[in-house]
C-alpha positions, 0 to 999 in steps of 0.5 A: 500500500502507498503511503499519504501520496495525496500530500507531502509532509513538509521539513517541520519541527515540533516543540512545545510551550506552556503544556502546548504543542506547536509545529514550525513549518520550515518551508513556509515559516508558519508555526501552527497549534496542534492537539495531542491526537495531531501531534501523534499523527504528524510523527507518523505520516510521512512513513505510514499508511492511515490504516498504519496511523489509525491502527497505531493510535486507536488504542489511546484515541477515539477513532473519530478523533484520530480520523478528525485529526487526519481531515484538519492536517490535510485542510491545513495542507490545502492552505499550503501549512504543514502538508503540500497537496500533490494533485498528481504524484509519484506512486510506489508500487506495493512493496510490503512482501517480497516479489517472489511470493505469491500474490495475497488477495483478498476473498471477501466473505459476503459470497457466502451469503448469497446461496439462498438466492443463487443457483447451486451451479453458480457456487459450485463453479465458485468453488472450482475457482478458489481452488484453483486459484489457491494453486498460485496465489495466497487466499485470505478471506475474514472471520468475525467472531465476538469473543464474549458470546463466542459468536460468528462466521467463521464455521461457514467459511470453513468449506471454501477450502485453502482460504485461510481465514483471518479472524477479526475480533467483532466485540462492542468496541470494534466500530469498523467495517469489514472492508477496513481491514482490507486497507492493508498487506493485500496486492488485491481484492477478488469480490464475488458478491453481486450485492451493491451494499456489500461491495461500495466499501471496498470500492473506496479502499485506495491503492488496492486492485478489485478485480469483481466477478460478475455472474451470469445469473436469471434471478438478479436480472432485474437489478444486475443493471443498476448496480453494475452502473453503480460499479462503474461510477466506483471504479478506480484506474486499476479496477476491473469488472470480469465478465463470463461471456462476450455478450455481455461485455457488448451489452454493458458497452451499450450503456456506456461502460468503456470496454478497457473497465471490462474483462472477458474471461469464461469459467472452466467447466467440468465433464464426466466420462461420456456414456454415448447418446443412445444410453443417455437418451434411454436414462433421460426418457426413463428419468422422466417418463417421455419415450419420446426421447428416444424417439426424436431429436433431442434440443437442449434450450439453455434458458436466461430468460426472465421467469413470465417471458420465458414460460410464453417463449418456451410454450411458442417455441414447443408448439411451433416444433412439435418434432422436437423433444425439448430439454430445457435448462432453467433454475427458475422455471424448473420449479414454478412451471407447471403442466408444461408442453408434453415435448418439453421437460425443464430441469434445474440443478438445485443440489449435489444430486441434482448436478451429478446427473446433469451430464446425462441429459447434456449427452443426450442432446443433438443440439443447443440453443440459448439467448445471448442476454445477462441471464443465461448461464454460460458455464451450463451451455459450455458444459452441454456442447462438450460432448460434442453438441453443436449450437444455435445462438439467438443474438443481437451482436453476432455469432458469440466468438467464444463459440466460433465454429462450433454452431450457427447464430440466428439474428434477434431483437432485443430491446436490452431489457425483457423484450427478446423477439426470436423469428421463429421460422428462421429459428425452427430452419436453422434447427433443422439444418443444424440436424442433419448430418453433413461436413458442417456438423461434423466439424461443429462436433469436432471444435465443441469436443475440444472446449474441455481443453480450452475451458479449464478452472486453471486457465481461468485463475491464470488469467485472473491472476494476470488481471491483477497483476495488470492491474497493480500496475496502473494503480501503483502508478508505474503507468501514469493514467492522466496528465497531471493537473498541475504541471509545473512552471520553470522559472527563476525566483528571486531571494529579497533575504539573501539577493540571490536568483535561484532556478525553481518550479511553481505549481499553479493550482496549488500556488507553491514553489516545489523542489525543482528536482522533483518536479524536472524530473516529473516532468522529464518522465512523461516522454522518457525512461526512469534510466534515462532521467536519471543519466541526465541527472548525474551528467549535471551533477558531474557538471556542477560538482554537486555532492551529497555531502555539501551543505547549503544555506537556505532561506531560513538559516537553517542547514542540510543537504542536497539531493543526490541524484546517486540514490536512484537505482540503476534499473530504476523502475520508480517515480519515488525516486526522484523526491527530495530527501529532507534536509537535516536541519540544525534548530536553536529551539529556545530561540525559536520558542522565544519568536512565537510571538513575533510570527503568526501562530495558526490553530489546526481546529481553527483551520 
């Protein structure tokens, strides 16, 4: 985690007076009056994070009061005392753990709460998930437990398997949100909640990159909209919404998400050892008691419909192919359609036994059919087509390029919401053709047989853990993102105290002179590498014969040293490293003490 690069402590020096604390800006001249709680955070805010302070110092304050001190020193620095605002500064990549250990992320629980509205597909594929991703990268996740009455979660964690669970205590006194405790020692953040409330907070978490699965589920339809806009508008530079299917990557487009905030990357699937399609055909019709399975070709419609226009869709499409004997996959209807049509059967998978003998039925099918929309879940239409099942996509955007060769795509139109209009004549046509045995099916089966090879759980973590890798780059700012707000202006500033003209640079916006080498060498990085910058800076050291150790007097009297450009790494990665180190200064504090009242003494509160 950065530090406070939203400000630079400025050189200061801190006494006391008659039982009051005091802090002399060393840059400005101002001596401001601070509290006890300010004076505590102002040792600790040039070298930690808040988290850092906050932790360190609640033990002796109030929180509100350490989080009220944190808000008036930084009011002070938009004055220009204390603190020196940065718009657009240096960032340090996340160097809290060594480069060549596994990534720590963070698994928030509140996943773990949304089985009671989910599907049974959509946690188990969850699972497969985390276990692969535990392969190569270092799960943490939170346990609350209250110590008093021995309450908590931490038993409902206890299956989500190579999760290690950090147990927070949740007592009385402990007034944080969970998303508080993801401010610290995490190179990322994996949220798996479809829950707006849940995931706001750690939206706010700076530094960190949330990487946010989004799932393709019938039952948030009506609200995955809203909150995925919500999202957005939450998202810093180096946050992520992941998305199972091209689809939906184009339908979120539409609305104005740009594309580089959104990532495609499909589930892995799980398939058994094939039976054949006569013994599945004959397992189908017995476990439902329709002969006619065994009889006619067998259409698999893998539903995202909403629950009223899928009953009317399934109702028209049934009646218009009367040939057919429909399989339709749907965890809504399954349970609330009653008295379907006698070619149709609908299923949902609810439980560990009702998925076990999924694959039977998917290896009955001839053919697949499914809508492109949010609602259809991607991973069970992967999973039907992997013995070798070719597809019919009803789309608005084009054949789906996930399934590129494997099937054909008939044009629908579709409003973005409920209204989805499939022509059923082209529909039923292209049905027909997709059954009869020819060269294009053949190669269809053929690109379906090899989706187990090319959707697996591990390629999927892979990528995952590319993204945030990604991502850590553009939030540690090794990429810079944007302009800086305030780009500094060269100049030579005139010294009435010591008559001397100096080059500087002053911020507009801010309205204060910064150190010069900071600043050129901001500016330097825009159009050329750290190495380079730092070449430059050793030449006109040489030149100048500038060295570490060579004192110089400053405005104010006081002494320290200069910057040597020899601390930049030669393989130099870091913006940081051009900033100034402070001078050490030289301070007769009883004569500062006694000039209180000759300069202005400024109240942080009053600020």
């Amino acid at each position: 985690m950065r530090f406070n690069t939203d400000y630079r402590l400025n050189r200061h020096h801190r006494f006391k007076q008659n039982h009051r604390k005091y802090v002399a800006d060393l840059e400005t001249n101002d001596i401001v009056e601070v509290n006890e709680v300010e004076w505590d955070i102002l040792e600790r805010y040039a070298t930690q994070t808040q988290y850092q302070i906050v932790e360190a110092l609640k033990e002796k304050y109030k929180v509100n009061a350490i989080f009220d001190g944190i808000a008036r020193l930084e009011q002070l620095g938009k004055h220009g005392q204390l603190l020196t605002q940065i718009p657009t500064s240096a960032k340090k990549p996340n160097t809290l753990q060594p480069i060549d250990r596994k990534p720590k992320v963070l698994v928030p629980f509140e996943f773990t709460e949304e089985k009671s509205f989910l599907d049974y597909i959509t946690h188990l594929n969850r699972f497969h998930l985390l276990t692969a991703l535990a392969e190569s990268t270092a799960l943490e996740t939170f346990g609350f437990t209250n110590a008093a009455n021995g309450s908590g979660n931490s038993k409902n964690l206890e299956a989500l398997g190579e999760i290690h669970i950090r147990q927070i205590d949740d007592g009385e006194c402990n007034t944080f949100t969970s998303a508080w405790y993801a401010r610290e020692g995490y190179d990322g953040i994996l949220l798996l909640s479809q829950s707006l409330t849940d995931n706001l907070l750690y939206y706010q978490i700076p530094d960190v990159p949330i990487v946010h699965c989004i799932e393709n589920t019938q039952k948030l339809q009506n609200s995955m909209l809203e909150t995925l806009l919500h999202l957005h508008a939450s998202q810093k530079a180096g946050d992520t919404l992941v998305v199972k299917t091209s689809w939906m990557k184009e339908w979120l487009s539409e609305f104005g998400i740009p594309e580089r905030h959104i990532c495609v990357i499909p589930d892995g699937i799980n398939v058994v050892e094939p039976i054949g399609k006569v013994l599945a055909k004959q397992h189908t019709a017995t476990l439902f008691n329709k002969p006619m399975f065994t009889q006619h070709p067998v259409v698999g419609l893998i539903s995202g419909f909403e629950p009223n226009q899928g009953a009317q869709w399934i109702t028209e499409f049934a009646q218009a192919n009367r040939h057919l004997a429909i399989f339709v996959y749907d965890a809504v209807l399954s349970q609330h359609y009653k008295n379907p049509p006698d070619n149709v059967v609908i299923f949902g998978a609810d439980s560990q036994e009702m998925a076990s003998i999924l694959p039977v039925f998917f290896q009955a099918l001839d053919l697949v059919c499914f809508p492109t929309m949010p609602g259809t879940p991607f991973s069970v239409v992967l999973e039907a087509m992997a013995y070798g099942v070719p597809c019919i996509a009803m789309t608005k955007y084009g054949m789906p390029p996930e399934f590129s060769g494997a099937g054909m795509s008939v044009e629908c139109q579709w409003d973005n919401f409920g209204n989805f209009h499939v022509p059923m004549r082209k529909l039923s046509a292209a049905i027909n053709a997709g059954l009869v045995h020819s060269d294009m099916r053949t190669a269809f089966e053929g690109v379906a047989k090899r989706f187990p090879q090319k959707y697996t759980w591990q390629k999927t973590a892979q990528k995952l853990i590319q993204l945030f890798e990604k991502s850590q780059f553009l939030e540690t700012g090794t990429h810079q993102t944007g302009a800086n707000l305030f780009p500094p202006i060269f100049c030579r500033r005139y010294n009435p105290h010591t008559f001397e003209t100096t080059s500087d640079a002053y911020r507009l916006g801010i309205n204060r002179y910064e150190h010069l080498e900071k600043a050129l060498g901001e500016t330097l990085l825009t159009q050329h590498k750290t190495t380079e910058v730092a070449s430059v800076f050793k030449h006109f050291k040489t030149k100048t014969s500038l060295a570490t150790s060579t004192q110089f007097r400053t405005s104010g009297g006081f002494q320290g040293t200069a910057w040597d450009p020899d601390d930049i790494d030669e393989s130099g990665e870091r913006l940081e490293r051009f900033q100034i180190q402070q001078p050490l200064v030289r301070i007769d504090e009883s004569s500062l003490s006694k000039d209180i009242s000759s300069n202005e003494v400024v109240r942080a509160g009053a600020a």
